[in-house]
C-alpha positions in Angstrom: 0.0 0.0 0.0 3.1 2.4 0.8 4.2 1.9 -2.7 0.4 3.0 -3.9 0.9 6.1 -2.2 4.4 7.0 -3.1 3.2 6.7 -6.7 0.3 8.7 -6.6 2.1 11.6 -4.8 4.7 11.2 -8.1 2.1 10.8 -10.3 0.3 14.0 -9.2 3.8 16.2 -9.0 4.6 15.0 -12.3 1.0 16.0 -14.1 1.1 18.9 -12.0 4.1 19.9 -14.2 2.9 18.1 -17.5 -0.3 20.3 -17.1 2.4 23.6 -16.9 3.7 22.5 -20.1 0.5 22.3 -22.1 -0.7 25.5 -20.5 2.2 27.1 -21.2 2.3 25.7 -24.9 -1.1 26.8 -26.1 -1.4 29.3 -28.6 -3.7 32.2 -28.0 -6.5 30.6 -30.2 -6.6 27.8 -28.6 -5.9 29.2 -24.9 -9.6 31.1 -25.7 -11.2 28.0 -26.8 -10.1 26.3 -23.9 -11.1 28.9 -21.2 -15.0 28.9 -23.4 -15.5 25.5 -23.0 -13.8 24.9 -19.5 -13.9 28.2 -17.8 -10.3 28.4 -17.3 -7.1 26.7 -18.6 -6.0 25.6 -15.1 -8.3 23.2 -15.4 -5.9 21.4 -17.8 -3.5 21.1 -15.2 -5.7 19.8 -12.5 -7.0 17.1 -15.3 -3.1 15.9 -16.1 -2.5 15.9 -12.8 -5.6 13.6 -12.0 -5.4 11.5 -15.1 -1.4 10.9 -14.7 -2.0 9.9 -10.8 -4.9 7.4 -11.5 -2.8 5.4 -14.8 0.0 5.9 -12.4 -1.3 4.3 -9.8 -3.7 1.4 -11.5 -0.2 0.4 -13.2 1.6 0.1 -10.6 -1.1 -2.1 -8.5 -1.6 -4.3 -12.0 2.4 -4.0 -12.1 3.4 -5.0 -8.2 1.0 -8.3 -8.5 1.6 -9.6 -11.4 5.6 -8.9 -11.4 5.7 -11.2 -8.0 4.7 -14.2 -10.7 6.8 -13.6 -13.1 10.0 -13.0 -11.2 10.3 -8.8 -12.2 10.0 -8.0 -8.2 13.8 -7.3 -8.2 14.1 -4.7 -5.5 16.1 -1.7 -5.5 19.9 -2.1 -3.9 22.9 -0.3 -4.6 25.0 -2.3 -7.5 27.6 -1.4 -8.9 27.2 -3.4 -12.1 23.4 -2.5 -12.3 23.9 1.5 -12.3 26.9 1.0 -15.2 24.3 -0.7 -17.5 21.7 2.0 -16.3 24.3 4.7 -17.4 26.0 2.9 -20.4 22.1 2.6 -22.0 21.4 6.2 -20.8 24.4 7.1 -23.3 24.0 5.0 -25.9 20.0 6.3 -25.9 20.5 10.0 -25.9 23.5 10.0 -28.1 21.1 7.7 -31.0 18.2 10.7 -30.2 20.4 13.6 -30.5 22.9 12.3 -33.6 20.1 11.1 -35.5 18.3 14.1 -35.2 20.9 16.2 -35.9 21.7 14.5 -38.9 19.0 12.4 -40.8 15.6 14.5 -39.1 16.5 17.7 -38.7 16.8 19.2 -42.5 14.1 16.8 -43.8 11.6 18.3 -41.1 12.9 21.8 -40.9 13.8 21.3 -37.2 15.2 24.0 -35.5 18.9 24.2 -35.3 19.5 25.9 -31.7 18.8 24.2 -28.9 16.8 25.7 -26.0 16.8 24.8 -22.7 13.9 24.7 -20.7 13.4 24.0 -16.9 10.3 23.1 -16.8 10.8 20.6 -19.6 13.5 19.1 -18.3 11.5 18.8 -14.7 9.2 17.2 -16.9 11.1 14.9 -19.0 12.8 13.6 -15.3 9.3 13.3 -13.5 6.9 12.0 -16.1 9.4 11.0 -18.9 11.6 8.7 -16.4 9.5 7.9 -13.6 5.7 8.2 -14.6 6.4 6.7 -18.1 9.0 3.6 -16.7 5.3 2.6 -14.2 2.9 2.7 -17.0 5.2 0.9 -20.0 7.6 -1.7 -17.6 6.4 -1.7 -14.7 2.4 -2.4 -15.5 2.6 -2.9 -19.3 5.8 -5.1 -19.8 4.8 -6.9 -16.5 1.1 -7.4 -17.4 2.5 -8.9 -21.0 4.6 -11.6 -20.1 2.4 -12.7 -17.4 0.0 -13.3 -20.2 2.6 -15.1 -22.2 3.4 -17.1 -19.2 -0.1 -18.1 -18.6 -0.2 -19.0 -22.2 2.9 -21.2 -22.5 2.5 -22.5 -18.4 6.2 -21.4 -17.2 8.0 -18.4 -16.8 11.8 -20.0 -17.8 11.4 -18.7 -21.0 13.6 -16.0 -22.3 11.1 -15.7 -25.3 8.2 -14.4 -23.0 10.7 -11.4 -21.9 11.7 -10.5 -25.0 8.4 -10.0 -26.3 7.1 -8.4 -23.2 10.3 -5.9 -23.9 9.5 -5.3 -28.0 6.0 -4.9 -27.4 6.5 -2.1 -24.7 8.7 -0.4 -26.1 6.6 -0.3 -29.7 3.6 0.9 -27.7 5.7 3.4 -25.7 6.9 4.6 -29.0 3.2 4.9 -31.0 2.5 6.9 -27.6 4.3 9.9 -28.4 2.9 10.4 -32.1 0.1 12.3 -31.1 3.1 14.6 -29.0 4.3 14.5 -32.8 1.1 15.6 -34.6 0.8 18.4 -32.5 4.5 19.6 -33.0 5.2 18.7 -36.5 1.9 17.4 -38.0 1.7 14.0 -39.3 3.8 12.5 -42.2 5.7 9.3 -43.2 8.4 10.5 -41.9 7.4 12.4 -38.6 6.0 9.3 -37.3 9.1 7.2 -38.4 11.1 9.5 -36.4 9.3 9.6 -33.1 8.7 5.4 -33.4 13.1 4.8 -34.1 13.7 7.4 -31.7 11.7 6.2 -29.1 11.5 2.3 -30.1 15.1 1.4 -29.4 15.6 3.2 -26.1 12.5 1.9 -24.8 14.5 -1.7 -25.6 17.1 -0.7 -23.7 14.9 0.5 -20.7 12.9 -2.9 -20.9 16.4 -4.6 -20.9 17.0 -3.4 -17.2 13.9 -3.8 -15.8 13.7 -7.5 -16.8 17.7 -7.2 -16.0 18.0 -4.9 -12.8 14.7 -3.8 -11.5 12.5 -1.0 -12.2 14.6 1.7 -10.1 17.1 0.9 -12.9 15.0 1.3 -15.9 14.5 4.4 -14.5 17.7 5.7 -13.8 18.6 4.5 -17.8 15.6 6.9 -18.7 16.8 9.6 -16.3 20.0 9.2 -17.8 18.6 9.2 -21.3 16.7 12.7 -20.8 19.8 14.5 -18.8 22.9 13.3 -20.8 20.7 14.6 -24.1 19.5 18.0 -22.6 22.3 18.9 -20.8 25.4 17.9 -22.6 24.6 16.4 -26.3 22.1 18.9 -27.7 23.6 22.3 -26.6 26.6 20.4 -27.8 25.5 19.6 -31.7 22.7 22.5 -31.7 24.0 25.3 -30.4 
Protein backbone atom coordinates (compact mmCIF):
# COMPACT_ATOMS: atom_id res chain seq x y z
CA UNK A 1 0.00 0.00 0.00
CA UNK A 2 3.07 2.38 0.82
CA UNK A 3 4.20 1.93 -2.69
CA UNK A 4 0.43 2.97 -3.94
CA UNK A 5 0.90 6.08 -2.23
CA UNK A 6 4.36 7.02 -3.14
CA UNK A 7 3.18 6.66 -6.73
CA UNK A 8 0.27 8.67 -6.56
CA UNK A 9 2.10 11.61 -4.78
CA UNK A 10 4.75 11.17 -8.12
CA UNK A 11 2.10 10.80 -10.33
CA UNK A 12 0.30 13.99 -9.18
CA UNK A 13 3.80 16.16 -9.01
CA UNK A 14 4.60 14.97 -12.33
CA UNK A 15 1.00 15.96 -14.05
CA UNK A 16 1.14 18.85 -11.98
CA UNK A 17 4.09 19.94 -14.20
CA UNK A 18 2.88 18.10 -17.46
CA UNK A 19 -0.35 20.33 -17.08
CA UNK A 20 2.40 23.62 -16.90
CA UNK A 21 3.66 22.48 -20.08
CA UNK A 22 0.51 22.25 -22.06
CA UNK A 23 -0.72 25.48 -20.54
CA UNK A 24 2.19 27.14 -21.24
CA UNK A 25 2.30 25.70 -24.86
CA UNK A 26 -1.12 26.82 -26.13
CA UNK A 27 -1.44 29.30 -28.64
CA UNK A 28 -3.73 32.21 -28.04
CA UNK A 29 -6.49 30.59 -30.23
CA UNK A 30 -6.57 27.84 -28.60
CA UNK A 31 -5.88 29.17 -24.93
CA UNK A 32 -9.63 31.12 -25.75
CA UNK A 33 -11.22 28.04 -26.76
CA UNK A 34 -10.10 26.33 -23.92
CA UNK A 35 -11.14 28.92 -21.19
CA UNK A 36 -14.97 28.91 -23.36
CA UNK A 37 -15.47 25.55 -23.05
CA UNK A 38 -13.76 24.91 -19.54
CA UNK A 39 -13.92 28.22 -17.82
CA UNK A 40 -10.26 28.43 -17.33
CA UNK A 41 -7.10 26.66 -18.63
CA UNK A 42 -6.01 25.58 -15.06
CA UNK A 43 -8.26 23.19 -15.43
CA UNK A 44 -5.88 21.41 -17.78
CA UNK A 45 -3.46 21.13 -15.15
CA UNK A 46 -5.71 19.83 -12.45
CA UNK A 47 -6.95 17.11 -15.28
CA UNK A 48 -3.09 15.94 -16.10
CA UNK A 49 -2.54 15.91 -12.76
CA UNK A 50 -5.56 13.57 -11.97
CA UNK A 51 -5.39 11.49 -15.14
CA UNK A 52 -1.38 10.95 -14.69
CA UNK A 53 -1.98 9.85 -10.85
CA UNK A 54 -4.89 7.38 -11.50
CA UNK A 55 -2.79 5.38 -14.80
CA UNK A 56 -0.01 5.87 -12.42
CA UNK A 57 -1.29 4.27 -9.78
CA UNK A 58 -3.75 1.39 -11.52
CA UNK A 59 -0.25 0.39 -13.23
CA UNK A 60 1.63 0.13 -10.60
CA UNK A 61 -1.09 -2.11 -8.51
CA UNK A 62 -1.64 -4.33 -12.00
CA UNK A 63 2.44 -4.04 -12.14
CA UNK A 64 3.37 -4.95 -8.21
CA UNK A 65 1.02 -8.29 -8.48
CA UNK A 66 1.63 -9.63 -11.36
CA UNK A 67 5.63 -8.87 -11.38
CA UNK A 68 5.74 -11.18 -8.04
CA UNK A 69 4.71 -14.24 -10.72
CA UNK A 70 6.80 -13.61 -13.06
CA UNK A 71 10.00 -12.96 -11.19
CA UNK A 72 10.29 -8.80 -12.21
CA UNK A 73 10.02 -8.04 -8.15
CA UNK A 74 13.76 -7.26 -8.22
CA UNK A 75 14.06 -4.69 -5.49
CA UNK A 76 16.12 -1.69 -5.51
CA UNK A 77 19.94 -2.13 -3.93
CA UNK A 78 22.86 -0.25 -4.57
CA UNK A 79 25.04 -2.26 -7.47
CA UNK A 80 27.59 -1.37 -8.88
CA UNK A 81 27.24 -3.38 -12.14
CA UNK A 82 23.38 -2.51 -12.27
CA UNK A 83 23.88 1.51 -12.31
CA UNK A 84 26.92 0.99 -15.16
CA UNK A 85 24.27 -0.70 -17.47
CA UNK A 86 21.65 1.97 -16.33
CA UNK A 87 24.34 4.74 -17.44
CA UNK A 88 26.01 2.92 -20.44
CA UNK A 89 22.15 2.58 -22.02
CA UNK A 90 21.40 6.15 -20.83
CA UNK A 91 24.42 7.10 -23.32
CA UNK A 92 23.97 4.96 -25.91
CA UNK A 93 20.00 6.33 -25.91
CA UNK A 94 20.52 10.02 -25.86
CA UNK A 95 23.50 9.98 -28.09
CA UNK A 96 21.11 7.71 -31.04
CA UNK A 97 18.18 10.73 -30.23
CA UNK A 98 20.44 13.60 -30.52
CA UNK A 99 22.88 12.34 -33.62
CA UNK A 100 20.05 11.07 -35.49
CA UNK A 101 18.31 14.08 -35.17
CA UNK A 102 20.87 16.23 -35.92
CA UNK A 103 21.68 14.47 -38.91
CA UNK A 104 19.03 12.36 -40.80
CA UNK A 105 15.63 14.50 -39.06
CA UNK A 106 16.49 17.71 -38.73
CA UNK A 107 16.81 19.19 -42.48
CA UNK A 108 14.07 16.85 -43.75
CA UNK A 109 11.63 18.33 -41.14
CA UNK A 110 12.86 21.82 -40.90
CA UNK A 111 13.82 21.29 -37.15
CA UNK A 112 15.17 24.01 -35.49
CA UNK A 113 18.94 24.24 -35.31
CA UNK A 114 19.46 25.90 -31.72
CA UNK A 115 18.78 24.22 -28.87
CA UNK A 116 16.75 25.67 -26.02
CA UNK A 117 16.82 24.76 -22.66
CA UNK A 118 13.88 24.75 -20.71
CA UNK A 119 13.44 24.05 -16.87
CA UNK A 120 10.33 23.06 -16.85
CA UNK A 121 10.78 20.58 -19.63
CA UNK A 122 13.50 19.06 -18.32
CA UNK A 123 11.53 18.79 -14.75
CA UNK A 124 9.23 17.21 -16.88
CA UNK A 125 11.09 14.91 -19.05
CA UNK A 126 12.78 13.61 -15.30
CA UNK A 127 9.31 13.26 -13.54
CA UNK A 128 6.89 12.00 -16.08
CA UNK A 129 9.44 10.98 -18.87
CA UNK A 130 11.63 8.68 -16.43
CA UNK A 131 9.49 7.90 -13.60
CA UNK A 132 5.74 8.23 -14.56
CA UNK A 133 6.42 6.71 -18.07
CA UNK A 134 9.02 3.61 -16.69
CA UNK A 135 5.25 2.59 -14.23
CA UNK A 136 2.86 2.69 -17.02
CA UNK A 137 5.16 0.85 -19.98
CA UNK A 138 7.61 -1.66 -17.55
CA UNK A 139 6.36 -1.66 -14.67
CA UNK A 140 2.41 -2.35 -15.51
CA UNK A 141 2.58 -2.86 -19.35
CA UNK A 142 5.84 -5.12 -19.79
CA UNK A 143 4.84 -6.85 -16.50
CA UNK A 144 1.11 -7.42 -17.41
CA UNK A 145 2.51 -8.91 -21.05
CA UNK A 146 4.62 -11.56 -20.13
CA UNK A 147 2.41 -12.66 -17.43
CA UNK A 148 0.04 -13.26 -20.16
CA UNK A 149 2.58 -15.13 -22.25
CA UNK A 150 3.41 -17.11 -19.25
CA UNK A 151 -0.09 -18.10 -18.62
CA UNK A 152 -0.17 -18.97 -22.17
CA UNK A 153 2.87 -21.21 -22.52
CA UNK A 154 2.48 -22.45 -18.40
CA UNK A 155 6.20 -21.40 -17.23
CA UNK A 156 8.00 -18.37 -16.84
CA UNK A 157 11.76 -20.05 -17.81
CA UNK A 158 11.43 -18.73 -21.04
CA UNK A 159 13.57 -15.96 -22.32
CA UNK A 160 11.10 -15.72 -25.27
CA UNK A 161 8.24 -14.41 -23.05
CA UNK A 162 10.68 -11.40 -21.88
CA UNK A 163 11.75 -10.52 -25.04
CA UNK A 164 8.44 -9.96 -26.28
CA UNK A 165 7.07 -8.43 -23.25
CA UNK A 166 10.33 -5.95 -23.88
CA UNK A 167 9.49 -5.33 -27.97
CA UNK A 168 5.98 -4.95 -27.37
CA UNK A 169 6.50 -2.15 -24.70
CA UNK A 170 8.73 -0.43 -26.07
CA UNK A 171 6.60 -0.32 -29.69
CA UNK A 172 3.57 0.92 -27.73
CA UNK A 173 5.73 3.41 -25.71
CA UNK A 174 6.87 4.63 -28.98
CA UNK A 175 3.24 4.89 -31.00
CA UNK A 176 2.51 6.94 -27.64
CA UNK A 177 4.30 9.87 -28.39
CA UNK A 178 2.86 10.38 -32.15
CA UNK A 179 0.10 12.33 -31.11
CA UNK A 180 3.11 14.60 -29.00
CA UNK A 181 4.29 14.46 -32.82
CA UNK A 182 1.12 15.60 -34.59
CA UNK A 183 0.84 18.37 -32.50
CA UNK A 184 4.49 19.60 -32.99
CA UNK A 185 5.21 18.70 -36.51
CA UNK A 186 1.91 17.42 -38.00
CA UNK A 187 1.72 13.98 -39.28
CA UNK A 188 3.85 12.47 -42.22
CA UNK A 189 5.65 9.30 -43.21
CA UNK A 190 8.41 10.54 -41.88
CA UNK A 191 7.44 12.44 -38.63
CA UNK A 192 6.05 9.31 -37.35
CA UNK A 193 9.10 7.23 -38.41
CA UNK A 194 11.13 9.53 -36.42
CA UNK A 195 9.26 9.64 -33.09
CA UNK A 196 8.71 5.36 -33.37
CA UNK A 197 13.07 4.79 -34.13
CA UNK A 198 13.75 7.38 -31.66
CA UNK A 199 11.73 6.24 -29.10
CA UNK A 200 11.47 2.29 -30.06
CA UNK A 201 15.08 1.41 -29.43
CA UNK A 202 15.56 3.21 -26.07
CA UNK A 203 12.46 1.92 -24.84
CA UNK A 204 14.54 -1.75 -25.62
CA UNK A 205 17.05 -0.74 -23.69
CA UNK A 206 14.90 0.46 -20.65
CA UNK A 207 12.94 -2.85 -20.89
CA UNK A 208 16.35 -4.62 -20.87
CA UNK A 209 17.02 -3.42 -17.25
CA UNK A 210 13.89 -3.77 -15.83
CA UNK A 211 13.74 -7.45 -16.78
CA UNK A 212 17.70 -7.21 -15.99
CA UNK A 213 18.02 -4.88 -12.82
CA UNK A 214 14.71 -3.84 -11.54
CA UNK A 215 12.48 -0.95 -12.22
CA UNK A 216 14.61 1.71 -10.15
CA UNK A 217 17.14 0.92 -12.94
CA UNK A 218 15.03 1.26 -15.86
CA UNK A 219 14.46 4.41 -14.51
CA UNK A 220 17.68 5.69 -13.79
CA UNK A 221 18.56 4.50 -17.77
CA UNK A 222 15.65 6.92 -18.68
CA UNK A 223 16.77 9.57 -16.29
CA UNK A 224 20.00 9.17 -17.84
CA UNK A 225 18.60 9.15 -21.26
CA UNK A 226 16.68 12.68 -20.77
CA UNK A 227 19.84 14.51 -18.76
CA UNK A 228 22.88 13.26 -20.81
CA UNK A 229 20.73 14.57 -24.08
CA UNK A 230 19.52 18.03 -22.64
CA UNK A 231 22.25 18.95 -20.85
CA UNK A 232 25.38 17.89 -22.60
CA UNK A 233 24.64 16.45 -26.34
CA UNK A 234 22.12 18.87 -27.67
CA UNK A 235 23.61 22.31 -26.57
CA UNK A 236 26.63 20.40 -27.76
CA UNK A 237 25.54 19.60 -31.72
CA UNK A 238 22.65 22.49 -31.72
CA UNK A 239 23.99 25.34 -30.37
Amino acid sequence: MKKIIVVIILGLIAGVVLGVQQVTSLTPEMEKQIVAQLGSKQVLIIAAMMQTAVMASIAAIVGFWASTKVDLNKPFVFNRKSIFAAIVIGIVSASFIVISEKFIFAEVLGLGDKFEFSWLYFLGSILYGGIIEEILLRLGLMTFIIWIASKMIKTINSNGIYIAGIVIAALLFAAGHIPATAQMLGLSLVSVLRTLLLNFLPGLGFGYLYWKHGLGYAMLGHISTHVISQLILLPLFFN
